[in-house]
N, C-alpha and C positions, 0 to 999 in steps of 0.2 A: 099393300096388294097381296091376294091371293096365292100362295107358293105354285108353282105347276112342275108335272113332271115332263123334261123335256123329251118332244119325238113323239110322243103317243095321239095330241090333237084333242086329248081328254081333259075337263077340269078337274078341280080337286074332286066334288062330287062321285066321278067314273073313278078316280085314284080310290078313294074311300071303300068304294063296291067290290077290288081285286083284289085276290089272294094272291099272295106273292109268299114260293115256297120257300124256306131258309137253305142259304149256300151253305155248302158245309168249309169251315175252315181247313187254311192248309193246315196239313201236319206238321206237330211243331211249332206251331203259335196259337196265342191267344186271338179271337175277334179283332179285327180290324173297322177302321170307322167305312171303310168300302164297303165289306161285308155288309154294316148295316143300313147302307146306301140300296145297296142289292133288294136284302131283304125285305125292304118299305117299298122299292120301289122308283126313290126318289133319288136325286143328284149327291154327290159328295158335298158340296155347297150346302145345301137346304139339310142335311145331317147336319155338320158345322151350324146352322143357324140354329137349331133347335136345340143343341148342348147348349149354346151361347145365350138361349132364352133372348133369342132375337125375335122382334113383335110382329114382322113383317111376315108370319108363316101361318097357314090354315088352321083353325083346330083339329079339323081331321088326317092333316099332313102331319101335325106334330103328335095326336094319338097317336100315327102307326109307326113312326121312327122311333117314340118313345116304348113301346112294344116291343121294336124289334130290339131294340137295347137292352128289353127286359130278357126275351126269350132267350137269346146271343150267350147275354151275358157279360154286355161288352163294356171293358173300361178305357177311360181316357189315358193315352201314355202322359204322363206331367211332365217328364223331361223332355219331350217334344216339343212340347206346349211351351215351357219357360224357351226354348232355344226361339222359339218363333215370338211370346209376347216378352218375351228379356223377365219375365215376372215368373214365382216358382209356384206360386200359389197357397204358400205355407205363412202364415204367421206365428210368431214367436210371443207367448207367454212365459213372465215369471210372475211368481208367486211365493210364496213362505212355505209351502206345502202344510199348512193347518188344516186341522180334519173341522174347526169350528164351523159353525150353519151360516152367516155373511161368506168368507171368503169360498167356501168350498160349491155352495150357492154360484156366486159369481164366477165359478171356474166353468161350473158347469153351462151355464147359462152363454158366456161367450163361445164356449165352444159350437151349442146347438148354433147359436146366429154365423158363426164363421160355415159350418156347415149347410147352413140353407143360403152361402152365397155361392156355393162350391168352392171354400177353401179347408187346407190341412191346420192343426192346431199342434205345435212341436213345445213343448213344457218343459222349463228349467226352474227347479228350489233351492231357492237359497235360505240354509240355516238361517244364517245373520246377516241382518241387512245392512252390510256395508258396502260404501262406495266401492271399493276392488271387488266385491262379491256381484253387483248387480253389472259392473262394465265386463265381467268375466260371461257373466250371462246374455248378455247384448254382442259383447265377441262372438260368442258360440252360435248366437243368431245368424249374426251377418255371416259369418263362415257357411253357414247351412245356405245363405241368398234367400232368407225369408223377407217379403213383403214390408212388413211392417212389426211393432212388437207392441204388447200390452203389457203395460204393469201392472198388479192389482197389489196396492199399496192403502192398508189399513190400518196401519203403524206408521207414528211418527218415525221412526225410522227409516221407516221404507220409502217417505216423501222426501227426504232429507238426502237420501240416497241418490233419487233419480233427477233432481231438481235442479243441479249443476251440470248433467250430462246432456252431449250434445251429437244423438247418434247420427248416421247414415240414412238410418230410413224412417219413416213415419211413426211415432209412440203415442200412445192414448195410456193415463193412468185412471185407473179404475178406482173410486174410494176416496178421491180427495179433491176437493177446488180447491180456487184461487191458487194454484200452485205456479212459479215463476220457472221461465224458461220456454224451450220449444216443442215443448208436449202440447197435446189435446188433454182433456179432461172431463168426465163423467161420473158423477157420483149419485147418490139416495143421496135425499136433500132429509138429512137426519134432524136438521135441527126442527126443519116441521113434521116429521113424523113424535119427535118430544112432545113438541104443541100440541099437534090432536091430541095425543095423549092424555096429557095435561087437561085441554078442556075439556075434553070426554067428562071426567070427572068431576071437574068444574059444574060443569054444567048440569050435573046430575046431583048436583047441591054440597059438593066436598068442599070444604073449607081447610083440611087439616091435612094434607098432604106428605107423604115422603116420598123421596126418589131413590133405588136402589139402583148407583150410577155402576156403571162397568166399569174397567179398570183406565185408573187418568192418563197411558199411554196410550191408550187406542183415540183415535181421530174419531169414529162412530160416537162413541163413549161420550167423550168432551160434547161435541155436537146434539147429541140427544139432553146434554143436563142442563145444554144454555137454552134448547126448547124449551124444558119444564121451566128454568128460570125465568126465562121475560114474559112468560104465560101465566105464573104466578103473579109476577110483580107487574102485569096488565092490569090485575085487580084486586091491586093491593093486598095480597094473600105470601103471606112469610111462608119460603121454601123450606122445604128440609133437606139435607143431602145426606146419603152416606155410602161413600163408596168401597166397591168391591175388589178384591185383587184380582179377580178373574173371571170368568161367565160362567162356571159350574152353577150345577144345580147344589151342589155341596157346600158352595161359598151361601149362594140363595139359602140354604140352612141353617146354617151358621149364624147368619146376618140378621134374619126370623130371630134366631133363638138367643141371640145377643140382646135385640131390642126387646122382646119379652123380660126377660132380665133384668133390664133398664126398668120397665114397666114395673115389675115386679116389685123393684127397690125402691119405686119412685121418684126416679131421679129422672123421668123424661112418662110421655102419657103415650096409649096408642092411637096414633094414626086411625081416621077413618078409612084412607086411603092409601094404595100404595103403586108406583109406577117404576114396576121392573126394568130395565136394560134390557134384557131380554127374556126369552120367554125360561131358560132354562132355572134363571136365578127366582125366576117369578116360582116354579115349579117346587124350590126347595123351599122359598117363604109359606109357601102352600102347605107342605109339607111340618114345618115349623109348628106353624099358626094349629092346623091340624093334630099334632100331638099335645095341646096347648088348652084344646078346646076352643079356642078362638075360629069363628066360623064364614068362610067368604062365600058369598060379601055381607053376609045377616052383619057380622063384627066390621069388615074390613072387606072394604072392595080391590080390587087388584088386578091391573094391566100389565102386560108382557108385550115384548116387538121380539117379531122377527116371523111368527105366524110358521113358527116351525113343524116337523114333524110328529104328530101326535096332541099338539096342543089346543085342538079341539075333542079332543078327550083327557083332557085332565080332570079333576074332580073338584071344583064345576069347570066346564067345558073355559077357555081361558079367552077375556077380549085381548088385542093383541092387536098389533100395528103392523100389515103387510110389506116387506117390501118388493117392490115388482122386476125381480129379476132379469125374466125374459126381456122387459122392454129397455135394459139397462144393457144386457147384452149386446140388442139390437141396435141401441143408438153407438155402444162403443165401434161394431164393425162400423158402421154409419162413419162414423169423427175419421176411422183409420183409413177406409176409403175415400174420403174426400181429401185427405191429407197425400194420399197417393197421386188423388187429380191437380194437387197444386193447392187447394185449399188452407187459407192460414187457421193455425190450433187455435181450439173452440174451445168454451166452456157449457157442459149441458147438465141440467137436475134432473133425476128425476121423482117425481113426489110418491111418498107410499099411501095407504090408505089405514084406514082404522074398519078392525072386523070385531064386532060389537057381538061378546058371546054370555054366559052365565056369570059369570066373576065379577062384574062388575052390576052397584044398582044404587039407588039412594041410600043415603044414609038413614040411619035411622032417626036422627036428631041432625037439623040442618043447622041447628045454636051455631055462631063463631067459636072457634074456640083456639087460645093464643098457644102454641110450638112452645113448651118448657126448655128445649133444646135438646140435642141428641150428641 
């Protein structure tokens, strides 16, 4: 139903048509939600309903309370707010504080979604992911009376951590399934973003493949190489692996210019193909190959994940596996709020995509040709 302003005998229509001048504040305070009451025109109530993104209000009733909010300038008190919903409106993250592109991604990304539901984002890092470091962090929550907490956990460590812990309020961990205990759970489904990967190149006639894994502590890492692996061994195609200690673009060099080496000595052949971990290490193979002479993808075609910044300007422009942050975000408020209404902890994926750019193409010779070993 229609909001109305009580007492005037007018619908919304005639409310829409009035100018209504702004009260001026008392002195000594900020805007009050009356004032913005005043100012539209409209009830204390039907304010209240349109902060609340209550459905039952006119569009033109809620243009102009939203208006006067703008003009005002008026904010919500939260500690009012938590005395009346017993709720603070704060969520609690931790995180490792890594400046890498997944976690720093994911930080950002929950943030934006806690903020389009009108909640506060309160962040605690823990160096080292031990169990007294992350219950230290979860303390400091509940002490604050935040809502609920996210973990964003991309280290086995980090899972290992939170997986025996049994807090007070609702936890969503970011970055890992299957995990046991009374969390929610939300991750990129890594191991098919490997797969696409994988057939990308497949499919474009590679036979001879390596996979430049990220480092074997990370959960992403592990999960992207048993992608490439059961996508190989779908069809009948010998993996190669060689993992990396870290995600630099400088390991990615390194690791280029090892295998050249290898090549060189003949103690292993090169790859037609190569499927980075990420786009950074994909960057330094590039690099590599590049001082090498070796040419992508005329020589060696070459996929990266993570669809970073810049990475469609690299030289050639990089294919590279998206992962979609935003909607990871979104679904984590999602899990935390429904764990608020009562809900029991959920497991959600969500899938990335593959962004198909210059780096990768046919081979030039589609022959089989058998992995000497690396």
């Amino acid at each position: 139903m229609a909001d109305r302003v009580a007492g005037d005998g007018a619908g919304p229509r005639a409310d829409a048509a009035r100018t209504v001048s702004l009260p001026r504040a008392r002195a000594g305070r900020p805007p009050a939600m009356i004032d913005v009451a005043v100012a539209s025109g409209v009830s204390h109530q039907t304010v209240s309903r349109v902060l609340n993104d209550h459905p039952n209000v006119s569009p033109d009733v809620r243009a102009r309370v939203l208006n006067a909010v703008e003009r005002l300038g008026y904010r919500r008190n939260s500690a009012a707010r938590a005395l009346v919903t017993r709720r603070s409106g704060t969520i609690g993250v931790v995180t490792s504080g890594s400046t890498l592109f997944g976690p720093t991604r994911t930080l950002v990304a929950i943030e934006h979604a806690a903020r389009a539901q009108g909640l506060f984002v309160s962040l605690a890092t823990v160096g080292e992911w031990r169990k007294d470091r992350v219950r230290d962090a979860l303390d400091h929550f509940l002490d604050q009376g935040a809502d609920g907490i996210v973990v964003i956990a991309s280290h086995d460590e980090a899972a290992a951590a939170v997986e025996e812990l049994d807090p007070r309020v609702p936890v969503v961990v970011v970055g890992r399934s299957g995990l046991e205990g009374h969390a929610s759970t939300v991750a990129i489904d890594q191991v098919a973003g490997g797969a696409v990967a994988t057939q990308h190149l497949i499919d474009l006639g590679h036979r001879d493949i390596l996979h430049l894994a990220g480092p074997a502590p990370w959960l992403d890492a592990r999960a992207r190489a048993v992608g490439f692996r059961e996508t190989m061994a779908a069809v009948q195609l010998a993996p190669r692996t060689l993992w990396a200690d870290d995600w630099s673009a400088e390991t990615g060099f390194r690791a280029g210019n090892e295998l050249l080496w290898r090549v060189g000595r003949r103690r292993t052949h090169l790859p037609t193909a190569v499927f980075a971990a990420n786009d950074l290490l994909a960057l330094g193979m590039i690099h590599a190959f590049a001082k090498a002479g070796v040419r992508v993808p005329m020589d060696v075609s070459l996929v990266g994940y993570d669809d970073g910044d810049g990475s469609a300007h690299f030289s050639p422009p990089l294919t590279t596996v998206a992962q979609e942050f935003d909607e990871l975000g979104y679904r984590c408020l999602n899990l935390l709020l429904g764990a608020q209404s009562g809900a029991a902890p959920a497991e959600e994926l969500v899938q990335p995509r593959l962004l198909v750019r210059e780096s990768t193409a046919r081979p030039r010779s589609t022959a089989h040709r058998q992995p000497s070993g690396s």
